[in-house]
LUMTORDREN-765704 format. One line per 2 residues: for each residue x, y, z of C-alpha. Coordinates in Angstrom, 3 decimals. Layout:
N
X/Y/Z; ...
//
This chain:
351
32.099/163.523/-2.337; 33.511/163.318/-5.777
32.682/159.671/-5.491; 29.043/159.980/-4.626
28.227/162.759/-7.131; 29.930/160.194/-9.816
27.482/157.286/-8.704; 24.651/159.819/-8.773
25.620/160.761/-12.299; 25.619/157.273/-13.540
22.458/155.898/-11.988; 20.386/158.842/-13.163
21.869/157.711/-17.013; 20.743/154.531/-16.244
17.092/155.766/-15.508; 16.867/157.460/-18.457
18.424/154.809/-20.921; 16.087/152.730/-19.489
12.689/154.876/-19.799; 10.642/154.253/-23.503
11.215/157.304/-25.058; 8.270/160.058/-25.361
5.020/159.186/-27.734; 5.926/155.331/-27.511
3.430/152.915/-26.224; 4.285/150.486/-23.653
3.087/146.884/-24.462; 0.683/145.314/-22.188
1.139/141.760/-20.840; 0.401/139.048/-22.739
-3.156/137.912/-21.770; -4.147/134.146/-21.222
-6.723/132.941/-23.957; -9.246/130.234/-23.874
-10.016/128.467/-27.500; -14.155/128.111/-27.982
-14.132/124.630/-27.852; -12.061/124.913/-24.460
-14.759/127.482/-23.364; -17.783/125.400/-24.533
-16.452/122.324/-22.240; -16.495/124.317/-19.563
-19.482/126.302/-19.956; -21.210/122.640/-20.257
-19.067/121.560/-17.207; -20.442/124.760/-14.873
-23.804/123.327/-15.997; -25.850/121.434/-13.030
-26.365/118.269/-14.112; -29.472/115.864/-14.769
-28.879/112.346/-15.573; -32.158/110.042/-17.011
-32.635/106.689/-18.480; -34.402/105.471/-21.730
-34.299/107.437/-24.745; -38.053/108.881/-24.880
-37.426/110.439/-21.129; -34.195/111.729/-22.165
-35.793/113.954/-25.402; -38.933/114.762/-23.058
-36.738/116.088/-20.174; -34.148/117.774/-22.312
-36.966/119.882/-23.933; -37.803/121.285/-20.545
-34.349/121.523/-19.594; -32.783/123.150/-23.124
-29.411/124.875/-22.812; -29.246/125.698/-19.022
-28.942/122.740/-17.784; -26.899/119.729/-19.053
-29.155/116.571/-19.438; -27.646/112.974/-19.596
-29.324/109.613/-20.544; -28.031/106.328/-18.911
-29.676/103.488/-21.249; -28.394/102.809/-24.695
-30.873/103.180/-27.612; -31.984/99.767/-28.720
-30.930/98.607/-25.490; -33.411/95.925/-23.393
-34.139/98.565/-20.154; -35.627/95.850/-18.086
-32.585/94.251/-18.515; -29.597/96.552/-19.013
-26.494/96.317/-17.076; -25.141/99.725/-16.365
-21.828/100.261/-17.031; -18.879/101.325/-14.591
-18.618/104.459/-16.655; -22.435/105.156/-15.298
-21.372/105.060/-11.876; -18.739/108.026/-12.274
-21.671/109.916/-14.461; -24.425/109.015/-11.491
-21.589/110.073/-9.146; -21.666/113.452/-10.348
-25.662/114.152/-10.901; -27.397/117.169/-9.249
-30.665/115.186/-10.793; -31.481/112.198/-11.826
-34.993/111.363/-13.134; -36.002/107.516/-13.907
-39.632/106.136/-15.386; -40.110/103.648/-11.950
-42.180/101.264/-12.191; -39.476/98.860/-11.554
-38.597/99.588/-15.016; -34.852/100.157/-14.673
-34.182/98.013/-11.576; -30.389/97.784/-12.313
-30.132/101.217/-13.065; -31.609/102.649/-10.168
-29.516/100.309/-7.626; -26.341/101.613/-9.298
-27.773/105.153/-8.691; -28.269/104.534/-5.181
-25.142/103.400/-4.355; -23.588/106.429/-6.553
-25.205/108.978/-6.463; -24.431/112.062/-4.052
-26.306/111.842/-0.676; -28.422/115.298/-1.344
-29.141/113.935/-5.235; -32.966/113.133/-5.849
-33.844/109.843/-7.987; -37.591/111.026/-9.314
-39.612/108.802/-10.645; -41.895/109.985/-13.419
-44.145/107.132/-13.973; -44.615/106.161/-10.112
-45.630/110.085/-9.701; -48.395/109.827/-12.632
-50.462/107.023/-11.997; -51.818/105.447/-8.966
-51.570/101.979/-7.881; -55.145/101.159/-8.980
-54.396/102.465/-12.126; -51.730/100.241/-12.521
-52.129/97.789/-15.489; -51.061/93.944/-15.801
-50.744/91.900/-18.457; -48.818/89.056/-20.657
-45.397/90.270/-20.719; -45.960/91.780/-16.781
-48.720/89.296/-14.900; -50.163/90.189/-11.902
-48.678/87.526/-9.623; -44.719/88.626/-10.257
-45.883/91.902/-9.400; -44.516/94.226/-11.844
-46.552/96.902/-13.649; -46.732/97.077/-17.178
-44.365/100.428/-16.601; -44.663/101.644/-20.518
-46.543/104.846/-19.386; -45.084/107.404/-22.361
-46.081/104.994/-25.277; -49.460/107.318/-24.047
-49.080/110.719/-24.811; -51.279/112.095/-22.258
-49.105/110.471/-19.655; -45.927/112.011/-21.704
-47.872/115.524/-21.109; -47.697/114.926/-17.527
-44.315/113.516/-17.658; -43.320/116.985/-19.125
-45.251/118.791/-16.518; -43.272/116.991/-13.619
-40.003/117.205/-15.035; -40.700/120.956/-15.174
-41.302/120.811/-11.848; -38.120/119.285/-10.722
-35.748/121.261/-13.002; -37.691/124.179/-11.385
-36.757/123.000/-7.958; -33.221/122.147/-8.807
-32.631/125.700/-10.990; -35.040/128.119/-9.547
-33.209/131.007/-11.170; -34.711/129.191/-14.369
-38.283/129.079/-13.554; -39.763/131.121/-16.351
-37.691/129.602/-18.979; -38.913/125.991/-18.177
-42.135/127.197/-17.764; -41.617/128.515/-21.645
-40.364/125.395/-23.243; -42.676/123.553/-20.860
-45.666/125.552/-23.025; -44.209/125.183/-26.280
-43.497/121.223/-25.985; -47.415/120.213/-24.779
-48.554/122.253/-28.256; -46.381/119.509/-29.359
-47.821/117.057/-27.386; -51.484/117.896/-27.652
-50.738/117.891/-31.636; -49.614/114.308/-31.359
-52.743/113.342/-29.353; -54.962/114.952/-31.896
-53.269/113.443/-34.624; -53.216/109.843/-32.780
-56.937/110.196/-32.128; -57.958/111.048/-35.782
-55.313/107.692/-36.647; -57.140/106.146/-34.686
-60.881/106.757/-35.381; -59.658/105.697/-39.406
-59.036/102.660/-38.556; -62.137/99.631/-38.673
-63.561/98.920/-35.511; -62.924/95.363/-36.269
-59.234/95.936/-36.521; -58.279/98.237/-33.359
-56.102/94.890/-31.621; -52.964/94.775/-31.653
-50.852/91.708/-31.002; -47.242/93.073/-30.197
-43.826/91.238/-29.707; -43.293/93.239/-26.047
-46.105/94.192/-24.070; -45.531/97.928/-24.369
-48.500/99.289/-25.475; -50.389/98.758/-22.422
-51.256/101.942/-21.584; -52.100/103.576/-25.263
-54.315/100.533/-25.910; -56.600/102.265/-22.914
-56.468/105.577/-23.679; -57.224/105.320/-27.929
-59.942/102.333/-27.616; -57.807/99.751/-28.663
-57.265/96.357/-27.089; -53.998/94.268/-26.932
-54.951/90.788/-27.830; -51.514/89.040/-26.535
-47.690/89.732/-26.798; -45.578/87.209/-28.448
-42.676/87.634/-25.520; -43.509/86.089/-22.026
-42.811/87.331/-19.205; -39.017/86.061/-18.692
-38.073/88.568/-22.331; -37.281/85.353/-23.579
-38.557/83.623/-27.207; -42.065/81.975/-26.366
-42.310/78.327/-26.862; -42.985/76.146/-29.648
-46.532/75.374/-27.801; -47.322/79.462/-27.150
-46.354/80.203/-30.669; -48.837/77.754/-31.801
-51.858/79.575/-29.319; -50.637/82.707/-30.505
-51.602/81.674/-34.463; -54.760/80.514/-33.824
-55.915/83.738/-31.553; -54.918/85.441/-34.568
-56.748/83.318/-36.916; -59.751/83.858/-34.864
-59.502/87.376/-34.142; -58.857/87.907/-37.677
-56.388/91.406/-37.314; -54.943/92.105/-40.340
-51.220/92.764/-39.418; -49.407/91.909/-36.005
-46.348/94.158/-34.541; -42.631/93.187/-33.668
-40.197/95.213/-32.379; -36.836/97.035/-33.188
-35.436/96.664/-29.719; -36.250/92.637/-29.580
-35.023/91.068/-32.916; -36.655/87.906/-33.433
-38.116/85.577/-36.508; -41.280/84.197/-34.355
-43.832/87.060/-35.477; -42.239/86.211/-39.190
-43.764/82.295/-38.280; -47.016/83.622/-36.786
-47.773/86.430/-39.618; -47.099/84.051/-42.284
-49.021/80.919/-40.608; -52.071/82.988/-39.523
-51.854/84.974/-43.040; -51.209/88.100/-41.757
-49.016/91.536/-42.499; -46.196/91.813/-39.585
-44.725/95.561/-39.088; -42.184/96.929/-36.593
-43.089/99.607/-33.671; -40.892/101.078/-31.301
-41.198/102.212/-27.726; -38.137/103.435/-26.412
-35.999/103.957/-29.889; -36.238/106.618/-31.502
-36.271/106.672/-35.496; -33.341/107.210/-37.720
-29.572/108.456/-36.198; -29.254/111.289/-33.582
-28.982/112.593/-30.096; -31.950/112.131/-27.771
-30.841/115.266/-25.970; -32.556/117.756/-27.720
-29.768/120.291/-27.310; -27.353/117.807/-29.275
-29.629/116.551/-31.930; -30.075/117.655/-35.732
-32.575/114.733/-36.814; -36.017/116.614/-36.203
-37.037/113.085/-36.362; -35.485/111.881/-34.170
-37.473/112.880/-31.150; -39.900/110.638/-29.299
-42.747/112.754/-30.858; -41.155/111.322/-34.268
-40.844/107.800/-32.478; -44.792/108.099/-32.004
-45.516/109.536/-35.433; -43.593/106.783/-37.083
-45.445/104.532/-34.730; -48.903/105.531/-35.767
-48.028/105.516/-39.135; -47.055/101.787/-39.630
-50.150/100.746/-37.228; -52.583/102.639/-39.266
-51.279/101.391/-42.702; -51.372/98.042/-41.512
-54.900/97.965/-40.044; -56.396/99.827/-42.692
-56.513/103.267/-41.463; -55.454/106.645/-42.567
-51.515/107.156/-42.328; -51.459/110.115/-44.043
-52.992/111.828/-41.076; -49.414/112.458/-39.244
-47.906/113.672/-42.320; -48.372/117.399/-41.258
-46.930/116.402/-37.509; -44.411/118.496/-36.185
-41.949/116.458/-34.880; -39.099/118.776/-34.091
-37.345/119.573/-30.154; -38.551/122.769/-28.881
-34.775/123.624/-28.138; -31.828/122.972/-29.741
-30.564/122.600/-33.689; -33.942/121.183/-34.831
-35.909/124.084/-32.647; -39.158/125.246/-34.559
-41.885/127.226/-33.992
//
């Protein structure tokens, strides 16, 4: 008994040597922490994601899209898209879309393959461009004749075919994030302002230039579709149909429509480097100037959530673009110097 009273004794000493004593706070456990840029990854990495392909779909999209949904573009800037060879890296990105929204047309052949063969079997490839024109609206011309059966697929050089392009990416985000409706439906609003501005702003461009001098003569047959909606009319494209330099015998056709037409300036282009509208500008006498159609202007991010170049958008692609073709044909250039060029979302967000 003596034995068990002594073990008694000692393990109650125990207790209480062991107990914090009175009025002293007992320290939690150490909680796990996450740094912000650890946080941010995987905020962006909980995000459903959208994958697209040339630059001016990419900005368009993403200002629908903004910050709930995480929108990725395929096709380099600068890059040839009829041409361009997606990269193995793609197919992981493609693997992993929720989304993945192309201009059709047969306009990214190589592109869209890839995506069919990685894409998840429930992921949608849309096609804007194929969804906003009919067949019979479909135009053909020197860098896309009618007998190799490719549109001219350069639909968003036209910004009334961007407006719908924004209205049917809307759609599909919509259907894809449905808890997101009235949020795309708000940035959806906000970017046709944009859009209608540019319109209004093309249209008063356009109407400054001379009659005589609304052709254009282009290096890539892009302009297509603009040419028909402003009252313009593409006289040739210095590229054939192949993207490769034109012979010695089309350059030579090529200065003599110009002669005879008598424009005063003829258009390269920043995505196809080449000296042969130099030759034809300064044979025919003529002022040559550089457009764009799928690069947009200065350094940046065409995902508008990314970007911090407000021009840098492809509302500031088509700004620049009406500014060099209405300087050079004797119009008014000034006229898109009050354009807002800005994302609706993102760092460069205005109202």
């Amino acid at each position: 008994m003596k034995t068990l009273s002594g073990l008694l004794l000692a393990l109650s000493f125990m207790v209480v040597a062991c107990s914090p004593p009175e009025n002293t706070a007992v320290s939690p456990s150490p909680k796990v922490t996450t740094s912000p840029v650890a946080a941010a990854e995987q905020k962006t990495q909980s995000k459903l994601l959208v994958v697209t392909t040339v630059a001016p779909l990419t900005n368009i999209v993403s200002n629908i899209a903004g910050d709930r949904l995480e929108v990725k573009g395929i096709i380099p800037e600068g890059t040839d898209s009829h041409t361009f060879e997606p990269r193995p890296s793609d197919a992981d990105i493609l693997s992993k879309a929720n989304l993945i929204i192309a201009n059709g047309l047969h306009l990214e052949s190589p592109t869209e393959k890839l995506a069919i063969a990685s894409k998840p079997k429930e992921t949608k490839i849309f096609e804007l461009g194929s969804k906003t024109i009919t067949q019979d609206q479909w135009l053909f011309d020197f860098s896309f004749p009618k007998e190799k059966g490719d549109p001219n697929p350069h639909l968003w050089v036209n910004p009334k075919y961007a407006e719908a392009y924004a209205k049917l990416a809307a759609e599909q985000l919509t259907t894809l994030d449905p808890a997101g409706k009235d949020y795309y439906a708000t940035n959806l609003k906000n970017y046709l302002q944009r859009l209608e501005a540019l319109d209004k702003a093309t249209r008063e461009i356009v109407a400054s230039i001379p009659a005589k001098n609304r052709k254009l003569l282009t290096y890539h047959d892009s302009w297509a579709y603009w040419a028909r909606e402003y009252g313009f009319q593409v006289i040739g494209a210095i590229q054939p149909s192949d993207f490769k330099e034109p012979s010695a015998k089309d350059v030579a056709k090529l200065i003599d429509q110009v002669r005879k037409v008598g424009v005063p300036a003829i258009f390269g282009s920043e995505v196809y480097p080449s000296k042969v509208e130099e030759q034809i500008a300064r044979e025919a006498n003529v002022k040559t100037a550089n457009t764009a159609d799928d690069e947009l202007p200065g350094k940046g991010s065409a995902n508008a959530i990314e970007n911090t170049n407000p021009e840098h958008t492809y509302i500031g692609m088509m700004a620049n673009n009406m500014r060099i073709i209405g300087s050079s044909l004797g119009g008014n250039s000034d006229l898109v110097k009050n354009l807002n060029t800005a994302n609706v979302v993102g760092p460069t967000a205005t109202k």
